[in-house]
N, C-alpha and C positions, 0 to 999 in steps of 0.2 A: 504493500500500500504506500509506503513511504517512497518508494521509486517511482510509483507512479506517479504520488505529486510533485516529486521532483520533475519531471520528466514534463507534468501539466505548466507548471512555475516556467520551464525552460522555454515551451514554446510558447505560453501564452507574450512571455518574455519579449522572443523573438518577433512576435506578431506586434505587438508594440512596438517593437524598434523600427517593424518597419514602417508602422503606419504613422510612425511620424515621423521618419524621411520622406514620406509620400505628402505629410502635412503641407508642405510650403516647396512649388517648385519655381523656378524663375519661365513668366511667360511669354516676356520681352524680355529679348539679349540687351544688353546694356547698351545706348547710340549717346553721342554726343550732342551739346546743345550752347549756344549763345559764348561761343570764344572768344576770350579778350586776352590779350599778352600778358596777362599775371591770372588767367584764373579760367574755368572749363567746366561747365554744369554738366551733369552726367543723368541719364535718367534709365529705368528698368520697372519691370512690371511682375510682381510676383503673385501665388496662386492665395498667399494670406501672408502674413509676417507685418511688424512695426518696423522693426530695426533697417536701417538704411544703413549702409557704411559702403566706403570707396578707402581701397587700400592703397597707394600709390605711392613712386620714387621712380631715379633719374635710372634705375638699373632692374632687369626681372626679381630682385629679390625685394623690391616695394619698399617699405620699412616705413613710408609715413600712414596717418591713416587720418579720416574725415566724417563727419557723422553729417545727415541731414533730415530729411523727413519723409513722410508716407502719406500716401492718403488713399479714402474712397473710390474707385472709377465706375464699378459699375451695381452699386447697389449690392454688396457682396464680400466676400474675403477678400477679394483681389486686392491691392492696392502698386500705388506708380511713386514710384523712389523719384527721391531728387536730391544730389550731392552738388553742392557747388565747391570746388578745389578752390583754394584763394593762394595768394602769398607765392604764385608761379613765377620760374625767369619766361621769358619772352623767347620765341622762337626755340626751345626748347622738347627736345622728345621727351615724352612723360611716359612709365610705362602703367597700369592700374587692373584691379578687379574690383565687383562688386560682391560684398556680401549682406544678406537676410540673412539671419540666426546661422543654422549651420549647410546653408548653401551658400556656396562659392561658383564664381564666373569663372572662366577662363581669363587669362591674362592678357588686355588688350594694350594697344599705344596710341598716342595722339599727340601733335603736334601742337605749344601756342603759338600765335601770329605775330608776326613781328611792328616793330613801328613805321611807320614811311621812312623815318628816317634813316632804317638800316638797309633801303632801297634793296629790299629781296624782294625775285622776282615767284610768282605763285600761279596754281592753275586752277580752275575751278570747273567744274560740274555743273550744266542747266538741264533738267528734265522735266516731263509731265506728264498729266492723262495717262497714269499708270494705274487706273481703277480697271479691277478684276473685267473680264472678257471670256467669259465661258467657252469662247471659239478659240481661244487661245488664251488656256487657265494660267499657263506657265510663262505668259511672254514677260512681264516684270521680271521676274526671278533670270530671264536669259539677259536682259537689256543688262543689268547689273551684273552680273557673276561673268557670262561671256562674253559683254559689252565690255562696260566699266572697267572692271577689274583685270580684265586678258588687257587691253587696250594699255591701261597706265603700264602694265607689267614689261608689255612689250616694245612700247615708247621709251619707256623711263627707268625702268629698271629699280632695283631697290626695294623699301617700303614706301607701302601706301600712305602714311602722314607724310613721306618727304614731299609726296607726287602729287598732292592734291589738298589744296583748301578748305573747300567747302563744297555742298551741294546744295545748289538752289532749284526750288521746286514751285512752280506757280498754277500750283494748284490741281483740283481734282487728282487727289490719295488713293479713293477708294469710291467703290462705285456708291455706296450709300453712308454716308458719316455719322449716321443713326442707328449702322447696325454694328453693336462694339465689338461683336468675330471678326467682321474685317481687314480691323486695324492690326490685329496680330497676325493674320494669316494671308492674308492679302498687300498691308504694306512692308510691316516688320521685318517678317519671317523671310521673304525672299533679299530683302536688302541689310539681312541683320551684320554682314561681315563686313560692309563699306560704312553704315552708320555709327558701328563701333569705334570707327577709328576716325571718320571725317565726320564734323559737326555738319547735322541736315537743318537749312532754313527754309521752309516752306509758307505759303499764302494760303488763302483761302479760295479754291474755288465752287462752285457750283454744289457740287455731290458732294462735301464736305457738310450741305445745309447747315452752318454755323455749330453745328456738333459742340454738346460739351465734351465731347470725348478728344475732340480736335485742340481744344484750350487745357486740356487736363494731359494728353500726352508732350503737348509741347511747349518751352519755356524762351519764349524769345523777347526779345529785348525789350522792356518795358519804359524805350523812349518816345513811345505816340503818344496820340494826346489820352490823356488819363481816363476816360471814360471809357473810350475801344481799347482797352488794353491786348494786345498781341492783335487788333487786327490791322494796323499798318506800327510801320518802327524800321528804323536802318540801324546798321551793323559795319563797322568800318573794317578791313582787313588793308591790312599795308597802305599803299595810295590811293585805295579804293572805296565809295560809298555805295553799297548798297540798300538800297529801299524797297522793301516792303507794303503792298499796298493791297486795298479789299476793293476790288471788282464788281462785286457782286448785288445783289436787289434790296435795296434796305440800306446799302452801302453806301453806293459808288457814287452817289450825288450828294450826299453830306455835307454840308458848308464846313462842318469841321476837318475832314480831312485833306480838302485843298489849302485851307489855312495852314496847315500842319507843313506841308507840302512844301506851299509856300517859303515859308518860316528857313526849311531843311534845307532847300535849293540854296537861299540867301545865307547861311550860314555856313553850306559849304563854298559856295562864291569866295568869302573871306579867307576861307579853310586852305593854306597853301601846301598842304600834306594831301591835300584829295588833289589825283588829275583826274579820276572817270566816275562816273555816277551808272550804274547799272539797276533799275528796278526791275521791279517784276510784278505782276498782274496777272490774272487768271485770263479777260476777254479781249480778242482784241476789236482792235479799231474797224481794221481792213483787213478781211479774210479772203484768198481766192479761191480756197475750194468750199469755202460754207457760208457764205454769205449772212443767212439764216444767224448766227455767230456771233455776228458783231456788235459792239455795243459804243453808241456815240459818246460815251462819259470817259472812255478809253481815247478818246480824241486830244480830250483837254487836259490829259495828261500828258498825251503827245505833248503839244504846242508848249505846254511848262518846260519839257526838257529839252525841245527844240531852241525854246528862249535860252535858256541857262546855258546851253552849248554854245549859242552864237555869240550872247555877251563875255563869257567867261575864256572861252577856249579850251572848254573839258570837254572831251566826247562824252557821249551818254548813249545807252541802248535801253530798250524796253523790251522785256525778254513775257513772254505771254504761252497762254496754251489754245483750251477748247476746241478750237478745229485739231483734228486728230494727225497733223501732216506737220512736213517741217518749212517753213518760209524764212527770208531771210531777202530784208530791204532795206531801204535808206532814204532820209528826210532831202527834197531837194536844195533847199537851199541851209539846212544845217548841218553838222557833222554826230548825225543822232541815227541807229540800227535800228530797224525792227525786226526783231527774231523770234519765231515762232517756235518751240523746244520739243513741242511733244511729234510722235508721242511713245510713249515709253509701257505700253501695255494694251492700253484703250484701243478698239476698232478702228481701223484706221479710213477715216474720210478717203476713199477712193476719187479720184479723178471720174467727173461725169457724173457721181454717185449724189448728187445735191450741188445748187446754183450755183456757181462761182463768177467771177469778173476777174480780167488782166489789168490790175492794178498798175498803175506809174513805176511806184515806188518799189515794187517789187523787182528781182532781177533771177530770182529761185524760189521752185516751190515743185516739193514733192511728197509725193504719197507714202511713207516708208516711215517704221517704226525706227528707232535713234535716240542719239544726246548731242548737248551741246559741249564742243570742250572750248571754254576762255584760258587761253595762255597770257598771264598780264607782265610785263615787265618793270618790275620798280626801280629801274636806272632813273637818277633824277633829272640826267640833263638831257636824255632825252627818251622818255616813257614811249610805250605803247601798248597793246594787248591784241592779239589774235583771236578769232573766231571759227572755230572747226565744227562742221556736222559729220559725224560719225553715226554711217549709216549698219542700223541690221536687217537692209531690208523691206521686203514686202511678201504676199502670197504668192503672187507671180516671180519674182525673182528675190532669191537670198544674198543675203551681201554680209562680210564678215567683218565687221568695223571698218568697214570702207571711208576714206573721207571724199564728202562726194560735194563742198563746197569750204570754201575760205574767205576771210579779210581779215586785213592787218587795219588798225587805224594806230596813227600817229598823235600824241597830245600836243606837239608843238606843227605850226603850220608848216607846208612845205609844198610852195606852188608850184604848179605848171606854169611855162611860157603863157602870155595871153598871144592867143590866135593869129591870123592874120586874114582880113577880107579879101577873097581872091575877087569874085564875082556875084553879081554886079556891082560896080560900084561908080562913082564920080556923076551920078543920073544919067546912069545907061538906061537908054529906052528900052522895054522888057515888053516883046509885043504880045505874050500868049496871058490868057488868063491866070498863070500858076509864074510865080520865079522860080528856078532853082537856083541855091543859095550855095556858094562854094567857100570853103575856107580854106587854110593851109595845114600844115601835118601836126601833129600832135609833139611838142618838146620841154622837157623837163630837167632842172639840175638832179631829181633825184632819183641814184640808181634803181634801176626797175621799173620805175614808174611807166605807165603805159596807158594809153586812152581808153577812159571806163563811158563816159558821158561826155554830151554835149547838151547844150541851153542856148534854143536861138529865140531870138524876141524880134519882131517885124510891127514895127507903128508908123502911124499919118506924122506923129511928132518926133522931135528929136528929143523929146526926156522923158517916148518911150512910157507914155501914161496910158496913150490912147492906143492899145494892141492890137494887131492886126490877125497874130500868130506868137503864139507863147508855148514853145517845142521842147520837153526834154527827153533825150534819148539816150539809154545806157547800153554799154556792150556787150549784154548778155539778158534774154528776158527768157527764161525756162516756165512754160505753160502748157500744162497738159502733156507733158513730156516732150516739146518742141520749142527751140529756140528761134524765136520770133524775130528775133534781132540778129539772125545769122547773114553774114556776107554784108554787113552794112559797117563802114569804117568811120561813121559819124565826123564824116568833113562835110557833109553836103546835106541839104534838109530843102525839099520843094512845098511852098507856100501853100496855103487855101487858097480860093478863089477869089482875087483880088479887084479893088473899083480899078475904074477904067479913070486915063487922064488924070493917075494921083501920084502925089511925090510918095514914096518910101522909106522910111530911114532903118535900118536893119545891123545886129551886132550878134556875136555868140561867145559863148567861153565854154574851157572845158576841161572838166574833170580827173582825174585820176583813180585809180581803182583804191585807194586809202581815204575817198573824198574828199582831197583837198582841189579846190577849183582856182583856177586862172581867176586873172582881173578879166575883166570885159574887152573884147576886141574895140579897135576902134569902130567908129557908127562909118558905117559905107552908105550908101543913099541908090535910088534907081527912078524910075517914074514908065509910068503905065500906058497904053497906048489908046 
């Protein structure tokens, strides 16, 4: 009898022990949040547990350690850690785990950011519309793991905190932000090995429907204005501002958050450690394969960051999602991107598949699942950043991180020759209805450079108020899978249908593929028959 309840004692024992290792498991691997060069908020989601700790140091065997907090997520045991590390050096590899009671992470690393000052150069991650797609459950988990991560690997070599910043994501996580399984199975889980180590900044789009699951998994910068808290806010890395913005219904017309906007532009105006401003947005302005899409509040954001480029001389891009394709355009007369990110899981808007238009400003657009890679360089005397779409693809054709567009922009100017009027000019009589307009060849002090655009303007006046003809044309318009602007060397531009017996006065300049633009040709003149 005594053996037996020993033997009862042993396993009821055992059956304890396990069932409270099974107590608390970790449900979100641990991602990083809101980095700043002395310090890195860390967050994790376990199946119950209070205790939050982050064990960290400069080598795998840790030795400092950090307490923070826990809380609620979804009406349940669960709750979502949050360790804020303080007292960091800058630029600095960190190595760290997490632990709840007696569960342990594996051992990750992260990188802080450094100051403009120390002019390192960084690269960064833009993705989107990576909510679940049943026609393809796993494309998330490919975009990242054989996207992302093969990509740096094979570029750059090393570890991943060397190779990479940050990840920005503008919006639409998860196809419903109301349904809390998604967030761990659908965003988490496929990107848990890149979130670990590269802090994710994310916006708000659509399918997120303002989620408190969205404000409770994520910690970012609590410098918008204090009522929206986390739904707009920038985040500085090296010479870089990034912003944060809410898009969406209830949102995006706010008189508080253009104020806010405002405010951020003008402060970094002053701000001589910022050369580029990069937001991000969930809709955009001007869609070409979804028309349906667009949202005119995404406009006058444009024009804020169009302004601030032209007064200041910082490029800017606005990096967006919701149409499911990847675009990539430019402001005419400013040095401002628009880049469309997604998409990175979502169905992708097919070509023909819903209304589209060939916008101006566009110069690329394609149907194909991808990211964006920004290479930014923090030399100070003379900055730039790159723009890469790394393609994975589509149903029709596979593509293996292919780069299947680029631009470089420059922060300090760097003109083209201004033009030269070949024809007509001196009021040469132009007997046919239409002029064609000739100019001379494209030349630049700066190696490389090579003709991207032209801008002709044709008026009754000479200061060019009263237009006749207001032309811009760039050297590559990819639509529909066809380059519309092919065989055309944008020296020569034929007019609308012009009055009869009228003077002309007529000028062009032209562009560079870094968009930097000539001064104005001299004014030629012609008159009409």
């Amino acid at each position: 009898m005594k053996k037996i309840n020993q033997l009862f004692i042993i396993v009821f024992a055992g059956i304890a022990q396990l069932a409270a290792q099974q107590e608390t498991e970790i449900l979100v691997q641990p991602y990083l949040q809101d980095a700043e060069p002395n310090s890195m908020t860390i967050m994790w989601e376990t199946s119950s547990g209070e205790e939050s700790i982050v064990e960290y140091g400069t080598s795998p065997k840790l030795g400092k350690k950090a307490e923070g907090k826990a809380e609620d997520i979804n009406f349940s045991d669960s709750r979502i850690h949050t360790v804020k590390l303080t007292g960091l050096e800058r630029f600095t590899e960190y190595y760290y785990r997490v632990k709840t009671g007696k569960i342990k992470s594996d051992i990750f690393q992260f990188k802080t950011p450094p100051f403009a000052s120390d002019e390192e150069s960084f690269n960064i991650v833009a993705m989107s519309d990576m909510q679940y797609d049943s026609q393809n459950p796993n494309k998330f988990s490919e975009v990242v793991n054989q996207g992302v991560l093969q990509y740096l690997e094979k570029e750059y070599g090393g570890k991943l905190p060397d190779n990479l910043a940050m990840v920005m994501i503008p919006g639409d996580l998860v196809q419903s932000g109301s349904q809390y399984y998604q967030w761990k199975e659908h965003f988490f889980d496929p990107a848990q090995k890149l979130f670990a180590e590269v802090p994710v900044y994310p916006v708000l789009g659509n399918h997120e429907r303002n989620s408190v699951f969205y404000f409770k998994y994520f910690s970012l910068p609590e410098n918008g204005t204090p009522a929206y808290a986390e739904h707009w806010w920038y985040k500085d890395y090296g010479n870089t501002r990034i912003i944060g913005l809410n898009s969406n219904e209830g949102y995006r017309n706010l008189r508080e958050q253009y104020e806010w906007l405002e405010k951020v532009l003008a402060d970094t105006e002053k701000d001589n450690n910022i050369d580029f401003v990069f937001a991000q947005l969930h809709h955009p302005h001007k869609s070409e394969l979804w028309i349906p899409g667009e949202e005119e509040s995404t406009g006058k954001v444009v024009k804020m960051l169009e302004a601030f480029s032209t007064k200041t001389g910082k490029p800017s891009v606005h990096f967006f999602g919701h149409t499911h394709a990847y675009s990539r355009g430019q402001s005419r007369d400013h040095k401002h991107l628009w880049v469309n990110v997604a998409t990175a899981g979502g169905a992708i808007d097919n070509w023909g598949e819903f209304e589209g238009r060939d916008y101006d400003e566009f110069t690329v657009s394609q149907d194909e699942y991808g990211f964006v890679m920004v290479e930014v360089d923090g030399n100070r005397n003379d900055p730039k950043f790159t723009i890469k779409r790394i393609s994975r693809g589509n149903e029709n054709k596979f593509r293996n991180n292919e780069l299947r567009d680029s631009i470089t922009i420059w922060r300090l100017e760097k003109k083209p020759e201004a033009p030269k009027t070949v024809s007509p000019t001196n009021n040469e009589l132009v007997e046919e209805e239409f002029a064609l307009l000739k100019a001379g060849n494209f030349s630049s002090p700066l190696r490389g450079a090579f003709h991207a655009a032209a801008h002709w303007q044709v008026s009754e006046t000479k200061d060019f108020e009263k237009l006749a003809l207001d032309s811009w044309k760039q050297y590559e318009n990819w639509y529909y899978e066809e380059d519309r602007q092919k065989n055309d060397d944008l020296t020569d531009e034929k007019t609308k249908r012009l009055k009869p017996a009228t003077t002309y006065y007529w000028r062009v300049r032209y562009r560079d593929q870094n968009l930097n633009w000539s001064d104005w040709s001299e004014t030629a003149s012609f008159k009409t028959k």
